[in-house]
C-alpha positions as a printed Julia matrix, in Angstrom:
314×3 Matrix{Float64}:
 154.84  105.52  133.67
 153.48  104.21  130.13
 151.38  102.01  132.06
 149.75  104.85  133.86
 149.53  106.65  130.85
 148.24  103.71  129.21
 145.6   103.34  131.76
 144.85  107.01  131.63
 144.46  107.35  127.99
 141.68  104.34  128.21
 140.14  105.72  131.36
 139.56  109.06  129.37
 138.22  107.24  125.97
 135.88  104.85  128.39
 134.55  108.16  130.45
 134.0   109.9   127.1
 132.12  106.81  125.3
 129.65  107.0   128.24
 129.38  110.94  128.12
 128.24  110.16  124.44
 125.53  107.65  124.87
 123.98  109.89  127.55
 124.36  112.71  125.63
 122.68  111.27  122.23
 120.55  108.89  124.9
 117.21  109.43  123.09
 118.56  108.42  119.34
 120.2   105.59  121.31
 116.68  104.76  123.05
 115.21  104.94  119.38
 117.19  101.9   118.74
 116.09   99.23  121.23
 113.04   98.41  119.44
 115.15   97.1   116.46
 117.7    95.69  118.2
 114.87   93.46  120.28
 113.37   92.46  116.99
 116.52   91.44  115.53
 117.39   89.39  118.9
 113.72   87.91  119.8
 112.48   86.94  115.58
 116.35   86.23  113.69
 118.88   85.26  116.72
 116.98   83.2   119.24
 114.69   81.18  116.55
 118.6    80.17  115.48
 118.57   78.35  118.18
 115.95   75.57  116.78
 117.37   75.37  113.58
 117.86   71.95  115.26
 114.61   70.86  114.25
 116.09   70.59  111.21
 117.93   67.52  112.33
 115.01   65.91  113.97
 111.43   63.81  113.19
 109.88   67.16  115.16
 107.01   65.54  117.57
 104.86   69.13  118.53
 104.05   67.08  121.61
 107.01   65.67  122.36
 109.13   69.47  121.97
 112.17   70.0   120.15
 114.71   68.49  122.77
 112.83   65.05  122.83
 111.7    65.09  119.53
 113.92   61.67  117.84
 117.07   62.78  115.71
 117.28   61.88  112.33
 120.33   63.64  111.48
 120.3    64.61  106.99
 117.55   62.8   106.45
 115.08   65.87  105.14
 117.6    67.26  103.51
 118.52   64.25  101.69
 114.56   63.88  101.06
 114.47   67.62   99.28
 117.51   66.37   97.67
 116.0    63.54   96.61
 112.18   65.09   95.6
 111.85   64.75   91.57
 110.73   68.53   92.55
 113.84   69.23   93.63
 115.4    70.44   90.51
 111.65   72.0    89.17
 112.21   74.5    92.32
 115.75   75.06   92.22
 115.25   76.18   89.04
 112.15   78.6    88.9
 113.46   79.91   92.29
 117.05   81.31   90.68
 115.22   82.11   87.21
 112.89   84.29   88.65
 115.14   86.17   90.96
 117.59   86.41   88.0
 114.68   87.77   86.15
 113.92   90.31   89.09
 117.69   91.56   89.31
 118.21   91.64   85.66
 115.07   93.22   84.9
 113.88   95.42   88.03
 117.25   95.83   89.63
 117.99   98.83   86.88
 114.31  100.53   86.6
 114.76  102.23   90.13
 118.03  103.53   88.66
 116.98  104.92   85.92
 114.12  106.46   87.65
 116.13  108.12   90.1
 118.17  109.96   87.58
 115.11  110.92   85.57
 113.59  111.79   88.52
 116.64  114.23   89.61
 116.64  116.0    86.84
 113.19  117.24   87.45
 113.61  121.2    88.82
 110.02  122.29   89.68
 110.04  120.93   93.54
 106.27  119.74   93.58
 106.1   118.16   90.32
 108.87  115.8    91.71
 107.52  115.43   95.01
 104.16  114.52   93.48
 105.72  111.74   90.88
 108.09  110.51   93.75
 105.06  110.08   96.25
 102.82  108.35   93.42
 105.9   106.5    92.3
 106.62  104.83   95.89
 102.9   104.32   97.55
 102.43  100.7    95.35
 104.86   99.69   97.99
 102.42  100.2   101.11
  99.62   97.87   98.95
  99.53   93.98   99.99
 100.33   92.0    97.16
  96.75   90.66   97.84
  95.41   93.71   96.52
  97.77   94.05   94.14
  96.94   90.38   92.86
  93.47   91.26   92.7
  94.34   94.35   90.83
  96.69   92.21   88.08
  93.82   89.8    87.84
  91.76   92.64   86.68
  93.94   93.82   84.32
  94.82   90.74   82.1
  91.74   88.76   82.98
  90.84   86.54   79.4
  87.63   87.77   79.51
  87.21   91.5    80.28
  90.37   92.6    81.25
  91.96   95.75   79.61
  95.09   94.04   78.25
  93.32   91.62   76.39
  90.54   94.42   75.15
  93.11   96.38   73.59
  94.83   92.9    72.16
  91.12   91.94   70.71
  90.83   95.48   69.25
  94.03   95.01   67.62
  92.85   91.67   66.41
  94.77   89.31   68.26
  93.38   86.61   70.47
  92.87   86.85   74.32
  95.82   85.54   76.36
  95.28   83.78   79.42
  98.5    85.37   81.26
  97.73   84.45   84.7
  97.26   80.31   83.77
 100.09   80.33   80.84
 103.63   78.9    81.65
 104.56   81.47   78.83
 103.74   84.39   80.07
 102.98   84.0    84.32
 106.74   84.85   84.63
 106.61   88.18   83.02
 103.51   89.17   85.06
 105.26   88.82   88.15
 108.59   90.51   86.88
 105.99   93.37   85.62
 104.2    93.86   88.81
 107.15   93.39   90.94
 108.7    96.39   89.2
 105.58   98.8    89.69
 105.59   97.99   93.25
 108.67   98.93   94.12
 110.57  100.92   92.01
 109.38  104.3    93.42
 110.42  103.09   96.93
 113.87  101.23   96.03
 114.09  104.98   94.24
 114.6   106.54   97.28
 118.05  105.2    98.05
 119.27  106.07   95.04
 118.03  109.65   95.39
 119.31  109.74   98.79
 122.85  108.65   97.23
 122.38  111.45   94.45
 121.79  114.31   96.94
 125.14  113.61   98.75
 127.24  114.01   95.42
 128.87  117.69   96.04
 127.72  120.29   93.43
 131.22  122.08   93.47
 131.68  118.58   90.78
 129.23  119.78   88.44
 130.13  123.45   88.7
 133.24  122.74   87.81
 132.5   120.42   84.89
 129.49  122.89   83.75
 132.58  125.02   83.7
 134.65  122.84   81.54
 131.92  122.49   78.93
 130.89  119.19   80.03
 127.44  117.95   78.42
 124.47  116.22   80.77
 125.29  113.1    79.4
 129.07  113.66   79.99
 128.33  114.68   83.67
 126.03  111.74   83.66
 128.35  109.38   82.94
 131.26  111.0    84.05
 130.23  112.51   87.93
 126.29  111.25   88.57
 126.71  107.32   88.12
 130.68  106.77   89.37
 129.43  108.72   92.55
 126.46  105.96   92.29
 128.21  102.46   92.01
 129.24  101.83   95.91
 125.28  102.33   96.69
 124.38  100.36   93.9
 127.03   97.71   94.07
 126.09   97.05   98.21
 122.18   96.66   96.86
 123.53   94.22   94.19
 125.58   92.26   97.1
 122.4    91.83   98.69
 120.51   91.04   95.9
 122.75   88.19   95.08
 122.89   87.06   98.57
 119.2    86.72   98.73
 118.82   85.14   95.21
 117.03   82.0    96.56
 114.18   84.63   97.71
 112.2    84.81   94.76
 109.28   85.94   96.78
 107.06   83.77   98.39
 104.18   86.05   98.99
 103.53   87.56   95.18
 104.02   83.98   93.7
 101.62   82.34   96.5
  98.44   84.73   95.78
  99.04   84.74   92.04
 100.13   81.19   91.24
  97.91   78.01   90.39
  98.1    74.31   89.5
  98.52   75.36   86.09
 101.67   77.51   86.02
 103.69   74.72   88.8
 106.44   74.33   86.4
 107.35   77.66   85.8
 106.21   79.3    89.1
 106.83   76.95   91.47
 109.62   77.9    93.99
 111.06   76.32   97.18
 109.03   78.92   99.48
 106.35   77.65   98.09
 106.76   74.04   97.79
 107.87   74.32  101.59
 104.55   75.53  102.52
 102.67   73.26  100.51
 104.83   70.03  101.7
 106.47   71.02  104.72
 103.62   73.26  106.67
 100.24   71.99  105.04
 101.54   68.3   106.02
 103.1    69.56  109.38
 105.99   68.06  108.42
 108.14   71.23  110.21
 111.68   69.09  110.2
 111.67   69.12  106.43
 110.18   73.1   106.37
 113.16   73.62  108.64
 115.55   71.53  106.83
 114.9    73.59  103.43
 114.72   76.69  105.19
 118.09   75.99  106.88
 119.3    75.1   103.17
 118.51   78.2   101.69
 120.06   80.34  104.1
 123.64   78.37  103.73
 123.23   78.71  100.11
 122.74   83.05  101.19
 125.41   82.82  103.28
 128.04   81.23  100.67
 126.53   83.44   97.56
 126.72   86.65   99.78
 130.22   85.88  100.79
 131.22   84.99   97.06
 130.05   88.68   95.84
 131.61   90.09   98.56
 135.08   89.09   97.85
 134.5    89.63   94.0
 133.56   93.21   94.8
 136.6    94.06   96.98
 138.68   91.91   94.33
 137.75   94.37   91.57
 138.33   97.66   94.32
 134.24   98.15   94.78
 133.11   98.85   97.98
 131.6    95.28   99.84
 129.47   94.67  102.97
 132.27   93.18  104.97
């Protein structure tokens, strides 16, 4: 009998899993296209990670291509610009997170406390559309701006009597420029998360404390950012998982010769070394490295945030 029942019970479950899939078929159907992306361009290219492993012959394919087992990563390892890289990569993602990971924050809650409905829709749209720009045009429009010549940051520093500053070729100041522009790209659209995560906080809290005689910086601090710190501390989790991605496209159209030693990252001194020289076994190899080095950091901040009761990815 509690085998039938058993048996029952699932039969029931099974029967009404498949009356909700074909009931909410068409929000189900909306999600094949991602799931073939995620399949076709980040699970099957896992499967020549190999390359990684091998003196990669394009003629010869990956299966007959000679095995070489560590020996590009022992080469990276090896590279005297192996700790030049290591280093500008994490300092300029620290300098991204520490710097640009609160601005959308802050926005957000300046942002909600705007009550006439088009003014904020019009500073939320303005806020977010740097995000749809390449950073090609963005590049040329930073290039503009601080050129040492005409550019209107070094007008304004003449007119104040200071000397031009060549920002985009100085190891001094190439660093800030991309923390700068990083932030104006996409604070407006890492905003909308936040916002998102500020329209689900119940207003029955803040009655209640409005009630109490709570101040806007007590309900700030009290209601508005506790009700924030799972969204924000998931974010940071994958922040500091992908802190080895210092981003490769801003640095490569903005970078030159002359800033190497401060701008120079491992995506970039992949693509110089690995794919201008064809040399796609070490590309692989330092690829491959990176994403370990995600894997373990992710993992690491994962099990500090459910250490210290936060909520974590996994």
């Amino acid at each position: 009998m509690k085998l039938s029942s058993a048996s029952g019970t699932s039969n029931s479950v099974s029967s009404r899993g498949i009356s909700n899939v074909w009931k909410y078929r068409i929000f189900y159907a909306m999600l094949i296209p991602g799931i073939l992306y995620i399949i076709l361009f980040q699970f099957l290219p896992m499967v020549y990670a190999v390359i990684a492993f091998k003196d990669f012959r394009i003629f010869r394919g990956v299966w007959d291509s000679p095995w070489v087992g560590f020996h590009h990563f022992i080469t990276f390892f090896q590279s005297p610009s192996f700790g030049r890289v290591m280093g500008n990569t994490i300092t300029i993602s620290l300098m991204h997170i520490v710097f640009g990971f609160p601005i959308p924050i802050i926005f957000a809650l300046m942002l909600n406390e705007v009550r006439v409905s088009a003014y904020k829709r019009t500073i939320q749209t303005i806020a977010y559309l740097p995000h749809f720009l390449s950073w090609v045009v963005i590049a040329g429009f930073v290039n503009t701006i601080v050129s040492p010549t005409d550019g209107v940051l070094n007008l304004l520093l003449n007119q104040l009597g200071f000397d031009s500053i060549f920002f985009m070729g100085d190891n001094r100041y190439f660093r800030g420029v991309l923390v700068v522009s990083n932030i104006w790209r996409e604070m407006g659209w890492s905003a909308i998360i936040y916002l998102a995560a500020l329209a689900g906080i119940p207003l029955e809290m803040y009655e209640a404390a409005t009630i109490d005689g709570s101040s806007k910086l007590q309900k700030l601090f009290y209601i508005t950012l506790p009700s924030l710190i799972p969204t924000i501390t998931i974010l940071l989790l994958l922040r500091m998982g992908g802190i080895l991605h210092a981003g490769f496209e801003q640095i490569f159209v903005m970078y030159n010769p002359r800033v190497y030693a401060t701008a120079d990252i491992i995506d970039t001194y992949v693509f110089r070394v690995g794919i201008q020289n064809t040399d796609f076994g070490f590309a692989t190899a330092v690829g491959l490295f990176r994403s370990v080095i995600a894997f373990f950091m992710l993992t690491i901040f994962n099990l500090l945030a459910r250490k210290f009761g936060q909520d974590s990815l996994f």
